[in-house]
C-alpha positions in Angstrom: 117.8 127.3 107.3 119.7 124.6 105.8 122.9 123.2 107.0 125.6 122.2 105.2 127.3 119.0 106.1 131.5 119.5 106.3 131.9 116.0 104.6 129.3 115.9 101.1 129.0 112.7 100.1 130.7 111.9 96.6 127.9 110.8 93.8 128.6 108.6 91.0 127.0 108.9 87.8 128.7 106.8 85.6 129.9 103.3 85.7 132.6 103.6 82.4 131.5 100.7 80.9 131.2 98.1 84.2 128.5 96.9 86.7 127.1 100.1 88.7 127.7 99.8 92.1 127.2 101.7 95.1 130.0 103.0 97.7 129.8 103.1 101.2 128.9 106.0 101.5 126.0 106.9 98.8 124.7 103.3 100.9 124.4 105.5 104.2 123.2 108.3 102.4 120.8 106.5 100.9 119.5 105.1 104.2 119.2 108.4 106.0 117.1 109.5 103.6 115.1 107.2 103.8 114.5 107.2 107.5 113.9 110.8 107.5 111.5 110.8 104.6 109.6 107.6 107.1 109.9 109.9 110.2 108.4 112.7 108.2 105.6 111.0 106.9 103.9 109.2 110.0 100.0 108.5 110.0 99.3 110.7 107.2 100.9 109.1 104.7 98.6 106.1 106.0 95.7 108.0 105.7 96.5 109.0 102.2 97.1 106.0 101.3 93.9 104.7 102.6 92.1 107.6 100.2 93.7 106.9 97.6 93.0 103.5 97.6 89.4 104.1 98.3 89.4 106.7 95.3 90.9 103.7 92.8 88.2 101.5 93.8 85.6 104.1 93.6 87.1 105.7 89.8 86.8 102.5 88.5 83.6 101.0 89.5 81.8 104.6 89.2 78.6 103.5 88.2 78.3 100.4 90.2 79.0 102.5 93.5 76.6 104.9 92.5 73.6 102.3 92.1 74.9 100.7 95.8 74.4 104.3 97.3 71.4 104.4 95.6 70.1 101.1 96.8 71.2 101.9 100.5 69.3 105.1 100.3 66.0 104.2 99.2 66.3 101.3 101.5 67.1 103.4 104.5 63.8 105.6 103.4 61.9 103.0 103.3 62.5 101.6 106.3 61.7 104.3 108.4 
C-alpha cells in the first residue's frame, strides 16, 4: 500500500523562457530517490552489472571466445 505524503512536492516543467533551475525542494526529492533506488538495489545490481559486462565482451568478440573455449577444451583432453 502506498502512502501519500501530506506535503507533494511542487514540479516545474517549464522555465518561460530563462535558465531551468531546480528548487529546494525538487533538490531533496531528488536525493531521496536516489538513496532509496541505492538501498534497493544492493549486490545485485553488482552482479548484473558484472553480467552484463561479461555478455558485452562476449557479443562482441563471439567467434574469438568460441575458438579460446575451443582451444582450452581440447587442451584439457589432451592432457589427461
Amino acid at each position: 500500500m502506498h502512502e501519500k505524503s501530506p506535503q507533494s512536492p511542487c514540479w516545474h516543467t517549464s522555465s518561460y523562457g530563462s535558465a531551468a533551475e531546480m528548487s529546494g525542494l525538487e533538490r531533496s526529492e531528488l536525493g531521496a530517490h536516489f538513496t532509496t533506488c541505492q538501498t534497493v538495489r544492493g549486490r545485485l545490481h553488482h552482479l548484473k552489472s558484472s553480467v552484463d559486462t561479461l555478455h558485452g565482451l562476449v557479443s562482441a568478440r563471439f567467434i574469438t571466445c568460441t575458438l579460446v573455449v575451443v582451444a582450452v577444451a581440447t587442451a584439457g583432453y589432451l592432457a589427461l
